[in-house]
Structure formats: structure tokens, C-alpha cells
LOVOSE-230558 format. One record per residue: residue in one letter; residue number from 0; x, y, z of N, C-alpha, C, CB in turn. Coordinates in pm, 1 decimal. Last residue first. Glycine has a CB too. Layout:
! LOVOSE-230558
+---------+-----+----------+----------+----------+----------+----------+----------+----------+----------+----------+----------+----------+----------+
| residuo | num |      n_X |      n_Y |      n_Z |     ca_X |     ca_Y |     ca_Z |      c_X |      c_Y |      c_Z |     cb_X |     cb_Y |     cb_Z |
+---------+-----+----------+----------+----------+----------+----------+----------+----------+----------+----------+----------+----------+----------+
|       A | NUM |        X |        Y |        Z |        X |        Y |        Z |        X |        Y |        Z |        X |        Y |        Z |
...
+---------+-----+----------+----------+----------+----------+----------+----------+----------+----------+----------+----------+----------+----------+
! end
This chain:
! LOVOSE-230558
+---------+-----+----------+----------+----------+----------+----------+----------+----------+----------+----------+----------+----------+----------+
| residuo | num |      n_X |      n_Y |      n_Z |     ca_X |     ca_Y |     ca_Z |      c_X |      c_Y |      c_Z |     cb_X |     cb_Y |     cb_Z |
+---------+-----+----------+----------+----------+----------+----------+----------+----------+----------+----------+----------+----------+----------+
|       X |  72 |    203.8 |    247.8 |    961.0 |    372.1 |    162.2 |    980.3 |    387.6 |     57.6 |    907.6 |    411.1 |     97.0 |   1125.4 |
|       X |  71 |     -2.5 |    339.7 |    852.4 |    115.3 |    426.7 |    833.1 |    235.9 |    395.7 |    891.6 |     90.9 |    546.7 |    872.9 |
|       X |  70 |   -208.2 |    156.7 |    962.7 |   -211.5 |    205.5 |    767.4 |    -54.2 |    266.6 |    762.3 |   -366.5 |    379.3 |    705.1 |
|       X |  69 |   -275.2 |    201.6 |   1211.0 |   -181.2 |     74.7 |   1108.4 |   -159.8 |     77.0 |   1010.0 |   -213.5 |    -39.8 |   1086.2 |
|       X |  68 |   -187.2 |    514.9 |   1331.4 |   -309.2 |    442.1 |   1247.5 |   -184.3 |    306.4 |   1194.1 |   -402.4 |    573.1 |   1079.1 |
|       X |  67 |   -166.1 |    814.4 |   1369.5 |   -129.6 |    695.0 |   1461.7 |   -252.6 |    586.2 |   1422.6 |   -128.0 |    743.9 |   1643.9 |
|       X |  66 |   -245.6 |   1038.7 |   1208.4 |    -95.5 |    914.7 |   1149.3 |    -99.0 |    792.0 |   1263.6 |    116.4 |   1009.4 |   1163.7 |
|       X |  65 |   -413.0 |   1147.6 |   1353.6 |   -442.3 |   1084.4 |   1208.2 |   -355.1 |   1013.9 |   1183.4 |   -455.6 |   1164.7 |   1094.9 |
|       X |  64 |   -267.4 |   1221.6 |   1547.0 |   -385.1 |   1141.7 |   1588.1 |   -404.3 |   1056.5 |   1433.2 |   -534.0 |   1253.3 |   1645.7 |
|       X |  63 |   -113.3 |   1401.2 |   1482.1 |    -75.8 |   1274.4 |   1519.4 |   -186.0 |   1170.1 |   1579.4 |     26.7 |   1295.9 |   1612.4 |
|       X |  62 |   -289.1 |   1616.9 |   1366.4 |   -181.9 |   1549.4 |   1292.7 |   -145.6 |   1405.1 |   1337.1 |    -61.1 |   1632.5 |   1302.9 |
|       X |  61 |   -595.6 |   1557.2 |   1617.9 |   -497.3 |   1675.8 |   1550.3 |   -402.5 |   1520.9 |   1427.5 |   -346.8 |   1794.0 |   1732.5 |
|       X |  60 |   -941.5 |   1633.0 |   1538.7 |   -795.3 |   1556.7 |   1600.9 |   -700.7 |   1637.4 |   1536.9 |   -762.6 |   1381.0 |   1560.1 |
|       X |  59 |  -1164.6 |   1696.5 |   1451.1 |  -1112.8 |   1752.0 |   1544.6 |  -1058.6 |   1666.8 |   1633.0 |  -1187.8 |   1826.7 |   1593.0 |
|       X |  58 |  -1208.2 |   1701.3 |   1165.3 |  -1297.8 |   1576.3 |   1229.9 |  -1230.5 |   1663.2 |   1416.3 |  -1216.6 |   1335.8 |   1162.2 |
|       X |  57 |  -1144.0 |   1905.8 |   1054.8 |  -1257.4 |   1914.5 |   1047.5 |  -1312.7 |   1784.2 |   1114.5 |  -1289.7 |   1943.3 |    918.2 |
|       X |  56 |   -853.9 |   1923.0 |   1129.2 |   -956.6 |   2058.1 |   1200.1 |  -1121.9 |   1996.9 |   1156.8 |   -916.7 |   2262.1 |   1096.9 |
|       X |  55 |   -830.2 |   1723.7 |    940.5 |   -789.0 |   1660.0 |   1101.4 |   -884.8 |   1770.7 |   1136.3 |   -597.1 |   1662.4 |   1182.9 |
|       X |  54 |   -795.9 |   1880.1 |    719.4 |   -912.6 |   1765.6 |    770.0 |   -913.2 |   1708.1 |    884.2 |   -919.3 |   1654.3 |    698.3 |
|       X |  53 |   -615.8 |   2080.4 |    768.8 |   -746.1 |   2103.3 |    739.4 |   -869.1 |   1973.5 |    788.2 |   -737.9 |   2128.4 |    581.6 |
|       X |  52 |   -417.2 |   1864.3 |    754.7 |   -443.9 |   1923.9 |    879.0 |   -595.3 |   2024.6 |    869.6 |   -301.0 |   2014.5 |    917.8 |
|       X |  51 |   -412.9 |   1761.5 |    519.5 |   -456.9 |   1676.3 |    599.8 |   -443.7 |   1764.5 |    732.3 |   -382.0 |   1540.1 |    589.8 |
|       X |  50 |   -330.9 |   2037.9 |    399.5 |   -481.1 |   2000.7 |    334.6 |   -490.5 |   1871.7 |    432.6 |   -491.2 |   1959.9 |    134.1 |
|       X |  49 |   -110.6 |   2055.8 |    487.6 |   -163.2 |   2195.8 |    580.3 |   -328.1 |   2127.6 |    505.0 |    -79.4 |   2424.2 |    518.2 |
|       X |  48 |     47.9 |   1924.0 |    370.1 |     22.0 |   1870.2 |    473.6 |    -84.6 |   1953.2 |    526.7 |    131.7 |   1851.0 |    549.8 |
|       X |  47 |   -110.2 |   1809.5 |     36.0 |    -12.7 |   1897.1 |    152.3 |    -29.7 |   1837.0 |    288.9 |    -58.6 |   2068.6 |    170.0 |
|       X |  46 |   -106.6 |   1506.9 |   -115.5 |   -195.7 |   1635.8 |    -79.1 |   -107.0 |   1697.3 |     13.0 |   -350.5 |   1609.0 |     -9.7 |
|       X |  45 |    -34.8 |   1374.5 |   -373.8 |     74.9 |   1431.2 |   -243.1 |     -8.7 |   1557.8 |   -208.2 |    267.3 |   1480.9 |   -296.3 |
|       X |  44 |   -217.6 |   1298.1 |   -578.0 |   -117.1 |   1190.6 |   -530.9 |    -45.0 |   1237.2 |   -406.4 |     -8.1 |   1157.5 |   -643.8 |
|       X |  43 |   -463.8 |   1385.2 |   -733.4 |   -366.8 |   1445.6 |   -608.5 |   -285.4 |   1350.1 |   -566.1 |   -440.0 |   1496.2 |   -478.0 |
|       X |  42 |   -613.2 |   1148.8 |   -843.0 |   -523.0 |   1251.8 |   -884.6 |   -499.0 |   1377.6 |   -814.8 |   -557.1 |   1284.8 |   -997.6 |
|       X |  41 |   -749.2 |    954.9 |   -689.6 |   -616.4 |    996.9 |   -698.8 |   -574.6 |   1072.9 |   -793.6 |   -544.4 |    908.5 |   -701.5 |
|       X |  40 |  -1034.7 |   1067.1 |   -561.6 |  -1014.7 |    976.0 |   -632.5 |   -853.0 |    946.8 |   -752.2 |  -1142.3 |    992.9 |   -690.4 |
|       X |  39 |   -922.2 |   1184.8 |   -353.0 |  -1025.6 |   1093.0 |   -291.4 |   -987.6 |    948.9 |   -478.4 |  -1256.7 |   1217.8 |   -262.5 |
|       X |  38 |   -796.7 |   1401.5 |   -395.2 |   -763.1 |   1346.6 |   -333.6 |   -813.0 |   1151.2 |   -311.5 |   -780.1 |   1443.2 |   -256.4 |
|       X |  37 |  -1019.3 |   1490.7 |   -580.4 |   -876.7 |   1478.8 |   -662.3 |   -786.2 |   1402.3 |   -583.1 |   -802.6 |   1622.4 |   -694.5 |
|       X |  36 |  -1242.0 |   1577.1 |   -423.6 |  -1226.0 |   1466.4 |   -501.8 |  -1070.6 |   1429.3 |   -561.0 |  -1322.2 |   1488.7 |   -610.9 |
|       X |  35 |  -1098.4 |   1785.5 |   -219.1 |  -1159.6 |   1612.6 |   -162.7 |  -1138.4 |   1567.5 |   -269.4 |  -1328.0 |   1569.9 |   -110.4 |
|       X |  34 |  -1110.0 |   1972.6 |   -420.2 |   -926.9 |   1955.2 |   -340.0 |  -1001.4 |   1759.4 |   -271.1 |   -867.0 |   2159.6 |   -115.1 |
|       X |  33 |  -1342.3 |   2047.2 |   -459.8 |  -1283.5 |   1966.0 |   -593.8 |  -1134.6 |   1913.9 |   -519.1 |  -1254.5 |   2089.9 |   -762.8 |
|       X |  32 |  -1430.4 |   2111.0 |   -225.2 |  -1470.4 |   2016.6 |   -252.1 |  -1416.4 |   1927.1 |   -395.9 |  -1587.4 |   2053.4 |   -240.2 |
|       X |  31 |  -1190.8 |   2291.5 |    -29.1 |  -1274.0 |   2268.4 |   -136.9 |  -1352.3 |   2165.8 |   -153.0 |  -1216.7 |   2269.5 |   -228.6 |
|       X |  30 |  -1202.4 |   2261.2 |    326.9 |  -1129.9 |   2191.6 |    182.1 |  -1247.9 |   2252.7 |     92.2 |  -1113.0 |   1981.4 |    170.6 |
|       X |  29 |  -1259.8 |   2357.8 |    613.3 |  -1266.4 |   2441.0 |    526.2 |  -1133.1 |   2386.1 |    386.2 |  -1246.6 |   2590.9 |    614.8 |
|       X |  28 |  -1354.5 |   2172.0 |    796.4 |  -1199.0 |   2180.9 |    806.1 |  -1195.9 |   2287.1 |    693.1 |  -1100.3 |   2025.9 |    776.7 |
|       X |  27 |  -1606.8 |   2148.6 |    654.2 |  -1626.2 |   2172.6 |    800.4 |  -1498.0 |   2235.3 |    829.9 |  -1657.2 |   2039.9 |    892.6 |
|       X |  26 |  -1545.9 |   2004.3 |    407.3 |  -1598.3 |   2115.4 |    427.9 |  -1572.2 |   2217.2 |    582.6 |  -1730.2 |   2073.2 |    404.1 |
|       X |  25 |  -1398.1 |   1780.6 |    537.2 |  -1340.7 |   1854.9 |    447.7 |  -1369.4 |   1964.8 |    436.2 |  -1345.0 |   1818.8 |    353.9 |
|       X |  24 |  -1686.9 |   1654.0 |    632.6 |  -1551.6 |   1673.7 |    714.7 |  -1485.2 |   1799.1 |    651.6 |  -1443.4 |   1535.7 |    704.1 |
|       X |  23 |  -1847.1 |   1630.9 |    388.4 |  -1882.3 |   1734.4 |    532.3 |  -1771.3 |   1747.8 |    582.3 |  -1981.1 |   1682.6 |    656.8 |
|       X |  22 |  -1703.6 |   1456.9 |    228.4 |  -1712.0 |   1599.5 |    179.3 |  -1768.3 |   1713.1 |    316.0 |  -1832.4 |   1596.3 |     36.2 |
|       X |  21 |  -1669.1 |   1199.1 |    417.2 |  -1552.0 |   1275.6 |    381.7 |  -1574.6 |   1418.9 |    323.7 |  -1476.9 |   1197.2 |    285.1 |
|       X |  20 |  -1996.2 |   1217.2 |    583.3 |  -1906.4 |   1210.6 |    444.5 |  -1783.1 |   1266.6 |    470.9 |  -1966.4 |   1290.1 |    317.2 |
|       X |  19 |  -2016.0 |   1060.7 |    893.7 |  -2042.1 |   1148.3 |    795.5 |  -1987.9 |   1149.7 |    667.0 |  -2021.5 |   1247.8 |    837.1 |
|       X |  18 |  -1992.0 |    927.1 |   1162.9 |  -2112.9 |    908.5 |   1067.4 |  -2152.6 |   1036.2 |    968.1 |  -2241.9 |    876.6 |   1161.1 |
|       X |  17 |  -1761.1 |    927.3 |   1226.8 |  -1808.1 |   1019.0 |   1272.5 |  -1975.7 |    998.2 |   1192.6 |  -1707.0 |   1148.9 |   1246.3 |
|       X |  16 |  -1652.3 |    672.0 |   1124.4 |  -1651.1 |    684.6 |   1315.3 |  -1730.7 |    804.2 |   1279.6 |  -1471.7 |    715.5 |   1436.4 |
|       X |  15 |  -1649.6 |    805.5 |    848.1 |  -1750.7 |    649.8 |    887.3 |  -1764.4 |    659.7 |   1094.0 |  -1611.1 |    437.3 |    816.0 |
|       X |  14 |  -1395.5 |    973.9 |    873.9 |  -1553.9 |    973.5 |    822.2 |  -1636.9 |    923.2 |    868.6 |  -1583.7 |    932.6 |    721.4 |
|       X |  13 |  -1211.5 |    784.7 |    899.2 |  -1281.7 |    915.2 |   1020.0 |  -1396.2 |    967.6 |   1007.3 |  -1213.1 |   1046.9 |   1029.9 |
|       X |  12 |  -1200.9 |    602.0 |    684.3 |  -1200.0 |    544.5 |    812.8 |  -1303.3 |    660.7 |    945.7 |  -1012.1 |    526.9 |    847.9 |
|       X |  11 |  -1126.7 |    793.3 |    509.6 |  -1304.3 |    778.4 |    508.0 |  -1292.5 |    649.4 |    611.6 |  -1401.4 |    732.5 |    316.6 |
|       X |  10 |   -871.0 |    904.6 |    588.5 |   -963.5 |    973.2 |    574.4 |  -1096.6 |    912.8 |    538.5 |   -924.8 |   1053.2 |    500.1 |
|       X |   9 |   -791.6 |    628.5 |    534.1 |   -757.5 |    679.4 |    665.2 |   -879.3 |    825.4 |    684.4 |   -566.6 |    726.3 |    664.1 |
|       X |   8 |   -763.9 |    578.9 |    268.7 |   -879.0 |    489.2 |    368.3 |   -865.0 |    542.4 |    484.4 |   -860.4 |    323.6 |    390.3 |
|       X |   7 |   -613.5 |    826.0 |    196.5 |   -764.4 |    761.6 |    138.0 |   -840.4 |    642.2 |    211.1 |   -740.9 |    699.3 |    -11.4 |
|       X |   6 |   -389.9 |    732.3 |    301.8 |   -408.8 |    896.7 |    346.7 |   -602.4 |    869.5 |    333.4 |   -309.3 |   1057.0 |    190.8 |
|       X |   5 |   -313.5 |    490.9 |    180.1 |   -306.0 |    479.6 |    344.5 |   -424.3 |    627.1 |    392.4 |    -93.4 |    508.8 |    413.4 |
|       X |   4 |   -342.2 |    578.5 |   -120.4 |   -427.4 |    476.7 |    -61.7 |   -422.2 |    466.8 |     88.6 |   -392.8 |    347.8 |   -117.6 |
|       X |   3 |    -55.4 |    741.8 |    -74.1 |   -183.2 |    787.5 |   -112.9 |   -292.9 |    668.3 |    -51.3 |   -185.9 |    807.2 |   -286.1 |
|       X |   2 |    135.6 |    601.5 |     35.3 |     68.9 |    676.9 |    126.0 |    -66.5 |    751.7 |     97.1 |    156.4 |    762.2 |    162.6 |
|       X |   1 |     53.0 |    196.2 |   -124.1 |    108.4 |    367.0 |    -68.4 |     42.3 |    448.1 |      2.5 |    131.4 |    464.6 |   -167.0 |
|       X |   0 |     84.7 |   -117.0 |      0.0 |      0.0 |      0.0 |      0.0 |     89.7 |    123.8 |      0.0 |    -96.6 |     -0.5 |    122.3 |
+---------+-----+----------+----------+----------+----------+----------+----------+----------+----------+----------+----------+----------+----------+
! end
């Protein structure tokens, strides 16, 4: 698995615990909605970091909460 596919199930992993769409989260964390799909469906291959800290602000964890996941060792 790459970090893209790890970043993509990791983000609709937080989704699903929060019983919402990856596009509410994103929204909420203030993402575009075309910055979700490009992510979502890979063409964004290396989203920033400051665009997975947007989404961490929108499920409200922080950076190391999102990486402390089995997907990312």
C-alpha cells in the first residue's frame, strides 16, 4: 500500500466513526470540494500537509492522531 491509498482509507475510516461524508468533514476543516475529489479519487497523489491538517480541524484531532493508524507503519 502507498501513502496515497493509506491517506484515502484513513480519511473515510474518520468519516464512517463520525457518521459522515468525507465531503462534510473537508468542508467543516474548510477543503474545497474539488481539493476532496482529486484526493479521494487519486489525482492528487501528495496532498499537503496543511490540506490533511485542514481535515484533522474538520474531524477535530490533531496530525498525530491521524498518522497513529496501522495504515502508516
Amino acid at each position: 500500500m502507498n501513502i496515497h491509498q493509506a491517506l484515502t482509507i484513513r480519511m473515510i475510516q474518520l468519516a464512517e466513526e463520525r457518521d459522515k461524508t468525507v465531503t462534510e468533514i473537508a468542508r467543516k476543516g474548510g477543503i474545497r470540494q474539488s481539493t476532496v475529489s482529486e484526493i479521494m479519487n487519486g489525482r492528487s497523489k501528495h496532498p499537503k500537509v496543511s490540506t490533511v491538517q485542514a481535515y484533522c480541524n474538520g474531524c477535530g484531532i490533531t496530525l498525530s492522531e491521524f498518522f497513529d493508524n496501522p495504515l502508516f507503519r
